[in-house]
N, C-alpha and C positions, 0 to 999 in steps of 0.2 A: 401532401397527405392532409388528411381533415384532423378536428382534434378527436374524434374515438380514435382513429389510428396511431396519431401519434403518442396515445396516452398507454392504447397495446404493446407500442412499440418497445416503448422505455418497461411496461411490465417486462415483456419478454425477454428485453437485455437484460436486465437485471437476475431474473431466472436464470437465463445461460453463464453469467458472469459468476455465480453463488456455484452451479453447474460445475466448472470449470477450477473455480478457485478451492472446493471441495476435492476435487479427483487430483489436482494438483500436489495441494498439500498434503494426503494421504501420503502419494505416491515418495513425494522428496525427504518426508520425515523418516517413512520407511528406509530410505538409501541413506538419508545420513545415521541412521542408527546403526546400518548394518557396517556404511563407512569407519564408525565411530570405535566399533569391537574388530575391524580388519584391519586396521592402518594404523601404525605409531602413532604417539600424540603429535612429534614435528608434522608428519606428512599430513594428518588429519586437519591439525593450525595450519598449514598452507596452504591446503584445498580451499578452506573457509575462508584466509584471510584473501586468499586470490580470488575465490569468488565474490568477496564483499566490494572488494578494490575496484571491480569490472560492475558493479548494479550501482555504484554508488555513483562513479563515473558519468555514468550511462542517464542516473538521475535528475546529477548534475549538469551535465551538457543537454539536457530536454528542451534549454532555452527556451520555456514557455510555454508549447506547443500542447502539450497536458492540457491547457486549458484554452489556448487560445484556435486552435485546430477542430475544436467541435463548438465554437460561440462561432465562427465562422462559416463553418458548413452551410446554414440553409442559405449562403450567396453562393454557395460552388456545386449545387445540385441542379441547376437551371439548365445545365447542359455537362455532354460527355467534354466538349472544350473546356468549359471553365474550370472542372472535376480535373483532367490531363493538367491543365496550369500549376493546379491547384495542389498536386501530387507533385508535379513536375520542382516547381520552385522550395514546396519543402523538404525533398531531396534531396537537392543541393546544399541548404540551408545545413541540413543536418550533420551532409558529410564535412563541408565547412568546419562546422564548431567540433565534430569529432577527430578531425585532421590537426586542430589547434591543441587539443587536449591527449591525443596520441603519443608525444612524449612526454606527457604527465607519467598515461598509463605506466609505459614502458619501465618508468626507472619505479615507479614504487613494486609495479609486480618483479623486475629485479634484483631491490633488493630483499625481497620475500624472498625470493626464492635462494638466495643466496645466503639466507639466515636460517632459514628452516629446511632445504634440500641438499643446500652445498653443491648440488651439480646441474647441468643439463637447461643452465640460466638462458643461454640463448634460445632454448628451444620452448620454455618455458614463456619467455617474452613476447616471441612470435604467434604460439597459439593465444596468450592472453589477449593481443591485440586483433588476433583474427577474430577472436570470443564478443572483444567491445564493438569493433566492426557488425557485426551480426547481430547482437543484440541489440545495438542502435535501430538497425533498417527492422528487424520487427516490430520495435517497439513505436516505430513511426508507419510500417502499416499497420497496424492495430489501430493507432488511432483514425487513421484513416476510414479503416470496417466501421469502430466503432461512435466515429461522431456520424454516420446515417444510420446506423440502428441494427448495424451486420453483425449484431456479436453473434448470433448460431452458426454463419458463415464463418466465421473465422474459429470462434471457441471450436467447431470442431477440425479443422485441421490444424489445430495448436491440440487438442486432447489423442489426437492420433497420432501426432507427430510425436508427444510426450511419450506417451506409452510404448513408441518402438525406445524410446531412449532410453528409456527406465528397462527397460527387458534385457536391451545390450549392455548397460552399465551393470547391472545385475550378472553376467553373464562374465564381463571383465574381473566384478571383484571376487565370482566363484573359484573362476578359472585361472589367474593369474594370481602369484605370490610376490612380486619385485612393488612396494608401494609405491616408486616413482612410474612402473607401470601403469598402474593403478587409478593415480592420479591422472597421470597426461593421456593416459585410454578415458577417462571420465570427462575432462576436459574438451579431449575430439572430438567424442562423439556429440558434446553439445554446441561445437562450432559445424558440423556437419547437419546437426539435426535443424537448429536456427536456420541455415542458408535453407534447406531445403521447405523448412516452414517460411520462409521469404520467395522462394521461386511460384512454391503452389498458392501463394498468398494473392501474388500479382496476377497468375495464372487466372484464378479466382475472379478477379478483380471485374474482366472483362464482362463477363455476362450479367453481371450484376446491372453492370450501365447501359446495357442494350435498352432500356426500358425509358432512357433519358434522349432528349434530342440531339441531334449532332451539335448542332449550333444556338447559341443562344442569343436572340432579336435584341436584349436589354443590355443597355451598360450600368446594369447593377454590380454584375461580379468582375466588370473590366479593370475597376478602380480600386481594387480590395489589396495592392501590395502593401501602399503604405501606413491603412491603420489595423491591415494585419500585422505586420513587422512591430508597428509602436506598441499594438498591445501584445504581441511574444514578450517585448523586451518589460513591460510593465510587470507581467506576469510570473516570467523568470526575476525580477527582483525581489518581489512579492516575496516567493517560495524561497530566496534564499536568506531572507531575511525571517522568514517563518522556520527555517531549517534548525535557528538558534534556538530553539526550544523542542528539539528533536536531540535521540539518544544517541545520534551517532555525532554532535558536538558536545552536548553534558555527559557522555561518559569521561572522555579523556581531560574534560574540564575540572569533576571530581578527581579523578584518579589524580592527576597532579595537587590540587587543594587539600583533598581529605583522606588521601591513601587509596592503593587499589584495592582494598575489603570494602570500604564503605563503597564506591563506586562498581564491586563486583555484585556488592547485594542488590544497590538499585537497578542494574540490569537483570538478576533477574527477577523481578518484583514488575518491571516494567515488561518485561517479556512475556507475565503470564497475563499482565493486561493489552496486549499487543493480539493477546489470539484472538479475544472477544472483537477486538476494536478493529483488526482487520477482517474479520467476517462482513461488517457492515458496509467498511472502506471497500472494500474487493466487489462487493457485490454492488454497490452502487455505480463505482468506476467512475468515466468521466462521462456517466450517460447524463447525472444531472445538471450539469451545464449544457451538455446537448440539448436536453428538452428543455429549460429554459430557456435556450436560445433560439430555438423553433420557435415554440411558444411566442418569445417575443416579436419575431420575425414575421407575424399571424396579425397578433393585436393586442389590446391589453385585456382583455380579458379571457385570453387564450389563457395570458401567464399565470391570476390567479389560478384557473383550473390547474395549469401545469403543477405550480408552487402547490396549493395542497395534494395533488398529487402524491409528491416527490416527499412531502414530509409526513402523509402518511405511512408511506413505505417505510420510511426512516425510522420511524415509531414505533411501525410492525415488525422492527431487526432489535431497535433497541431495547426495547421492556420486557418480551422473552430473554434478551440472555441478560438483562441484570435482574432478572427474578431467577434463573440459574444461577449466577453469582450470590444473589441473596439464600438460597437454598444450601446453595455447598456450604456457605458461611452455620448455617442452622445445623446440617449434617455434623459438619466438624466439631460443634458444640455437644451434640448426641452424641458423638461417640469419643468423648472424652479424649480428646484432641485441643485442649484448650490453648495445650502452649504453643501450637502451632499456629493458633489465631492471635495471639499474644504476641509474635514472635513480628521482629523486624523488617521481614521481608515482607509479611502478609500483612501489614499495617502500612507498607510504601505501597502495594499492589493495590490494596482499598481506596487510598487517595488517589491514583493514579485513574483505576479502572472508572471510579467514579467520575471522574477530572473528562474522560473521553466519554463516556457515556450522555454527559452535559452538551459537551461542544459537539459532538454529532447529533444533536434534536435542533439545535437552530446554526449547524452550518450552513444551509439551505440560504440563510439571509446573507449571508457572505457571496455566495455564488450569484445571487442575484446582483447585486451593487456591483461583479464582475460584468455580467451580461451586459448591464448598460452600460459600462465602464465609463465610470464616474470616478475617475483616476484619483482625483483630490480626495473625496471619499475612502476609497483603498490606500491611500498615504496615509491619513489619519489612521485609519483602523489596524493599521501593519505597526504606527509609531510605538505601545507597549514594547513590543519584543526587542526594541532598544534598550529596556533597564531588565532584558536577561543577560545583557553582554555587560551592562555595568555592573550589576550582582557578579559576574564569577572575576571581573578586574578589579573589584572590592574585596576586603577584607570581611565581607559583611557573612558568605558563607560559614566563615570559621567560629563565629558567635551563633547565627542559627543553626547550624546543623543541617545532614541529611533530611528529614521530615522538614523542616523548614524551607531549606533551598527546594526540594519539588513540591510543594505547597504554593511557593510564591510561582513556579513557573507555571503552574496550572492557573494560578491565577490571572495573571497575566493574559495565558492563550485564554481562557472566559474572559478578561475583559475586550481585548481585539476582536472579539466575535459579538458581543453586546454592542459594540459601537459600531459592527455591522450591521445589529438588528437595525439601531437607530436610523441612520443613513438611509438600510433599506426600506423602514416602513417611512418615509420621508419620499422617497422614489415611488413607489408603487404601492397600491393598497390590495393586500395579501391579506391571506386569512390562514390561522397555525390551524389546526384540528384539534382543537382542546379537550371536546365531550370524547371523541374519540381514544385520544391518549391518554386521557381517565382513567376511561373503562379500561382500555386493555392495560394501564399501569397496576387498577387495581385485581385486576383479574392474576396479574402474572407475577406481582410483589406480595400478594396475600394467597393467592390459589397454589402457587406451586409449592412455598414452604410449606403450606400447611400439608402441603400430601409426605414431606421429609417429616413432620411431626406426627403424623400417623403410623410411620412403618413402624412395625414389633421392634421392640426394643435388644430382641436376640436376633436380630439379621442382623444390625450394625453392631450389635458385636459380634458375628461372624467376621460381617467386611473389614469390621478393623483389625483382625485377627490379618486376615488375608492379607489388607494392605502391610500389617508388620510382616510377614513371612516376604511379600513383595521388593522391602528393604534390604529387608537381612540378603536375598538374594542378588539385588541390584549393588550392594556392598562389597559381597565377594567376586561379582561381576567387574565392579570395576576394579578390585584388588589385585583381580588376575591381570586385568589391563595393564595397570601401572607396573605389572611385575614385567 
């Protein structure tokens, strides 16, 4: 493809991925709520903690391929051969490291289930690992669609396949009363719905490549095993050493140092800046290393265009919703809500939301320094997030505090991303969109509040009326729960 097309292409994933991750998260927020008021709090903690068990797994054993699976692509589209290798060998790869980590699963989903269900542990194990099994193989066709640019090929037999799931699980928790039902009926139907989103995935697959030639004259993709493999194994280090300053190891590092209240508040503080910060993350996916690696694959001045491209999009995600975030902040103020902006949660959320809103405008320069893969480069830029491990093996948490300890992790992840700018403008000479993200910063950081400082000042107190009566309901909502 030339670069107008490939420059469509990545719009258009992008489109479908925001598509997708919109209809998604509707959909599963709705069933965990509705889970949330059906299901004991044990069974409801099991569902959760069995599904975390099995994505985190699934995260963890990615070995790489997140990123190194679409930097490789434009040497495995030369032909339907190298594309079959190419498919063929990551396959293997994957069931591999998930056959190594299978009795990981095993024993922590039983003793979940043996702490929070008391019963039905073998059967509970078996679908867990049917669940990791399935979830693996789509999340390695996915990458597959989406480092050639298939996300509407696949986003929609992932959004059709979702929606029969959600209908039936909806339909489970109508119709049935037994919560171990409940659960393990929710469970199947998403190991059944996976495998069948994997069958029609591959089905799929075929007609796509009719438009490539059988065989391919060059031995450019002949030779692609072994600095595909070194950079999987570069790139799963990367990410696990990047994980260290991710909430699923700083919670339980608080909760042990500072008690589980302070560790309860900054999860959710960080959670309600997780919704903004995956809006961006989800919709961008792993397309931007694909077009970067196209791009590169072209020439070098494919990549500039690709690189502004890619960070203007980024720009166009992030300064609408933190001029939404600067607005509700303005709102809250209006309506005399002070202490809720005052309040500890919404002061860890502010540093946090801010913290991702920074490191997503110049991630872009990180994925670049990937593409070449300028390994030494990526060692240096990764070495920060080694004094997050020595901050919580220190004593040093207990003297700064909560605000402090995620102040310095934020800092930290900005500076391993400044040392990728460095690197990367030392690599390549890229251009950020400066005038551009200007304007639309000041358009979205001044224009939107100001429309919250215009409303009548008796709507917002209507809405805050609303939102108290909201409370007062959600209170005895959960009272009735707990009873």
């Amino acid at each position: 493809m030339n670069q107008s097309q490939l420059l469509d292409a990545f719009s258009s994933a992008c489109n479908w991925n925001a598509f997708l991750y919109s209809f998604y998260r509707i959909l599963y927020t709705g069933l965990s709520y509705l889970l949330f008021y059906t299901l004991p709090p044990d069974a409801f903690a099991a569902r959760a903690t069995l599904s975390s068990i099995i994505f985190i797994t699934v995260l963890w054993t990615d070995a790489g391929l997140q990123k190194s699976l679409p930097h490789f692509a434009p040497h495995f589209i030369s032909s339907r051969s190298t594309f079959y290798q190419l498919a063929r060998t990551v396959c293997l790869f994957r069931i591999a490291i998930a056959a190594l980590a299978a009795p990981l699963v095993a024993y922590l989903v039983a003793q979940t289930a043996h702490a929070l269900l008391h019963t039905h542990v073998t059967a509970y194990t078996c679908i867990a690992l049917a669940l990791f099994a399935a979830e693996s193989f789509v999340a390695t066709i996915r990458l597959l669609y989406h480092s050639q640019f298939w996300n509407k090929q696949f986003n929609l037999i992932e959004t059709a396949h979702t929606t029969i799931e959600m209908l039936i699980d909806f339909i489970i928790v109508m119709r049935c009363t037994d919560p171990n039902t409940i659960v393990m009926g929710v469970l199947i139907t998403r190991v059944v719905v996976r495998v069948s989103t994997t069958i029609v995935s591959l089905i799929s697959l075929a007609p796509l490549l009719q438009s490539l030639p059988p065989s391919c004259q060059s031995d450019e993709a002949i030779h692609f095993t072994r600095p595909f493999f070194k950079h999987s194994f570069v790139m799963w280090v990367t990410s696990v050493v990047k994980s260290l300053s991710e909430r699923n190891f700083i919670i339980p590092c608080l909760t042990h140092i500072l008690g589980a209240q302070q560790a309860s508040i900054y999860k959710v503080a960080n959670d309600g800046a997780l919704l903004f910060y995956r809006v961006i993350i989800k919709t961008i996916g792993s397309n931007d290393t694909a077009l970067l690696s196209h791009a590169h694959h072209r020439d070098t001045k494919s990549i500039d265009v690709a690189f502004t491209k890619l960070t203007t999009r980024i720009a166009g995600l992030v300064f609408p919703l933190l001029g939404l975030v600067v607005s509700f902040v303005v709102f809250l103020y209006r309506s005399a809500s002070q202490e809720l902006v005052s309040s500890m949660i919404f002061q860890l959320f502010t540093i946090i939301v801010i913290g991702f809103f920074i490191e997503t405008l110049i991630m872009s320069y990180e994925r670049l320094v990937e593409v070449h893969r300028d390994y030494r480069s990526l060692v240096y830029t990764h070495v920060p997030y080694l004094c997050i491990a020595l901050l919580f093996v220190s004593p040093i948490v207990t003297y700064i505090g909560l605000y402090g300890c995620i102040f310095l992790v934020h800092v930290v992840r900005l500076v391993s991303l400044l040392i990728a700018l460095l690197f990367a403008r030392r690599i390549a000479f890229v251009r950020f969109p400066l005038r551009f993200a200007l304007l639309l910063s000041c358009v979205c950081l001044i224009g939107m509040p100001s429309l919250i400082m215009i409303i009548p000042y008796c709507y917002i107190v209507r809405i805050n009326e609303y939102v108290c009566w909201c409370g007062v309901y959600a209170r005895m909502g959960l009272g009735s729960h707990s009873r």
